[in-house]
Structure formats: structure tokens, C-alpha cells
C-alpha positions, -999 to +999 in steps of 0.1 A: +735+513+122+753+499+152+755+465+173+762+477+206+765+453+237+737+460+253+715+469+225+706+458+189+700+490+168+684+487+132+678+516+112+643+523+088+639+548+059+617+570+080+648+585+105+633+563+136+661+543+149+646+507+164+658+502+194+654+464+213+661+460+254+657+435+276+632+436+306+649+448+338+677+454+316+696+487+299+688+504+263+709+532+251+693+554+229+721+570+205+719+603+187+737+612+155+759+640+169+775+661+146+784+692+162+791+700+198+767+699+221+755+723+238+721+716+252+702+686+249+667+674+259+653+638+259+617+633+257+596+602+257+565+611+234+559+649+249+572+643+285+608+654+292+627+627+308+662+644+307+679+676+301+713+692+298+715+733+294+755+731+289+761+740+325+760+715+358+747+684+359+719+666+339+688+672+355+665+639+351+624+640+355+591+613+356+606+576+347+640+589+349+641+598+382+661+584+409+690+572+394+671+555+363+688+570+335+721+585+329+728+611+301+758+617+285+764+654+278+790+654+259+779+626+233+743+630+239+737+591+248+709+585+272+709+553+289+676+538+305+681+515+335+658+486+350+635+488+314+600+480+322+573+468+299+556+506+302+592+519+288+582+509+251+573+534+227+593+567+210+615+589+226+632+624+208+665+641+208+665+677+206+701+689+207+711+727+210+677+735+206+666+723+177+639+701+167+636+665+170+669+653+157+666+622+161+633+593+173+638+560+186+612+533+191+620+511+221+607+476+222+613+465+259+613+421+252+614+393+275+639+368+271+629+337+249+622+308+262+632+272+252+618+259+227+602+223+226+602+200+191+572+178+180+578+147+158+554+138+129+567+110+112+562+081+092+587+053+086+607+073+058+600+114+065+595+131+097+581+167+099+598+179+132+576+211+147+592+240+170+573+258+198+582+284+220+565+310+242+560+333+216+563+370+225+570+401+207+596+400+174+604+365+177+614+339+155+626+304+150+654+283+129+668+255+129+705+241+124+711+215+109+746+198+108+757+237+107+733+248+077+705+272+092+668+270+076+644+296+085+610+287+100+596+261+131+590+236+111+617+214+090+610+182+068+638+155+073+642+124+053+655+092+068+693+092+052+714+061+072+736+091+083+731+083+122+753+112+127+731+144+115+717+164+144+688+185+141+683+213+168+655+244+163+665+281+175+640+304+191+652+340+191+639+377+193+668+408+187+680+401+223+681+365+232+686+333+219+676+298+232+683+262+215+662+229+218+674+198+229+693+184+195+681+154+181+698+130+161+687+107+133+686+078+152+664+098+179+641+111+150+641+078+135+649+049+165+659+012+153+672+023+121 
């Protein structure tokens, strides 16, 4: 599977290719192409979106109309433009006429949002909670002096160590966004 720059590909056991854009953004949908090409149709469920019958130019229908996708002939790549929200779900391949050779599932996300930290503490322990607008596939960490810990919440300890910073990350598969850090002497104050 590929990391691409404008879209994060993962692969499952079932030959469906995940494929994550960002609202009003691009997602390129890549086929496995092993031989030349000489026709190719995109469809999204059963509506044809683009085609390509190895002579002129592609010929694009419905939500790829009017300049919203472009299709590569030659590698097969179709590119969606501007994604909207009603772009998600699975689009097909068939390449020189045969059968689906390939599916996609598109998750169109919004960009995260930045996350917020709670304290719960007491005068030797603080439970430090992470909240973000969650949306679809997202998740949280935190970093901690460099070391990352899964989850939105983290347990710290009072230590002396003024110096340990403590910041939570809120992320989906296309965006990223860091809380303020906070320092031991924030979490715990007049040490």
C-alpha cells in the first residue's frame, strides 16, 4: 500500500483499498495496473463517473462533470476534486473490460480540531483528560517528553522534574492537531 501526498491508502484482506480525503479537498483512487490499458471505466457504486475507450479524451459523467475529476489514461488514476461529504462510499475499476479490478471505499473527513485537556488531580497524581470534536476515524495520543501513549486520557505522577511537558494529539488519517503543552509545574503549580 502507498502514502501518497494527498491521500493515505491502507489496504484490507478483502481487495477494497481504504481510501481517506479531506473535505473540499483531492482523493486519488489508484488501480493496480498491470498491463496496458486500453479502456477503462470508473464507477461509483453502479453509476459511471468516468470512461476512457483508448481513443480521445476521457469522457466524465454525474459528480464528475465539469472539471471535477481528472482520469489518467495511461495509468488508470482517477482523481476526485472539491470532495464533498456525499462523495463517500465505493467506487470500481474496470480496465480493458474486465470486471471490477479493483474497489475503493472513500471516507471524505473533516479536519480535526484542537483538542482541549482537563485536569483531575490531587496533590500527588493528576489524571489529565483529552477532548476533541470527534468525527469519523479519529483518535487521540499524547506525547510525553517524546514517548507517545495511546488513548485521551494519561495518568501523571508528581516527579520534581519541572521540565516534563505533557501535550495530547487529536488525529484522523488526514490531519493532525496538538493541545496546548503543559508542564509539570502547570499540572502541578507551587511545587
Amino acid at each position: 500500500c502507498v502514502f501518497h501526498f494527498s491521500v493515505f491508502l491502507t489496504c484490507t484482506g478483502e481487495g477494497t483499498e481504504l481510501v481517506y480525503g479531506l473535505i473540499r479537498k483531492e482523493a486519488e483512487l489508484k488501480p493496480k495496473v498491470t498491463e496496458t490499458i486500453s479502456s477503462i471505466t470508473w464507477k461509483k457504486q453502479k453509476d459511471k463517473i468516468a470512461e476512457w475507450d483508448g481513443s480521445g479524451k476521457p469522457e466524465y459523467y454525474g459528480r464528475c462533470s465539469k472539471d471535477q475529476c481528472d482520469l489518467n489514461p495511461i495509468t488508470g488514476v482517477l482523481v476526485i476534486k472539491g470532495l464533498k461529504p456525499e462523495d463517500e462510499g465505493r467506487y470500481f475499476a474496470e480496465i480493458n473490460n474486465k470486471g471490477p479490478a479493483m474497489e475503493f471505499q472513500l471516507f471524505v473527513l473533516e479536519p480535526v480540531s484542537k483538542p482541549t485537556v482537563n485536569k483531575y488531580c490531587n496533590k500527588m497524581r493528576c489524571l489529565l483528560v483529552c477532548e476533541g470534536e470527534e468525527t469519523k476515524h479519529t483518535k487521540y495520543s499524547w506525547k510525553e517528553n517524546g514517548k507517545t501513549t495511546p488513548g485521551n486520557t494519561l495518568t501523571v505522577e508528581k516527579s520534581g522534574e519541572q521540565s516534563k511537558s505533557y501535550t495530547c494529539v487529536f488525529s484522523n488519517p488526514k490531519s493532525e492537531e496538538h493541545s496546548d503543552s503543559l508542564t509539570e509545574m502547570d499540572i502541578f503549580p507551587g511545587q
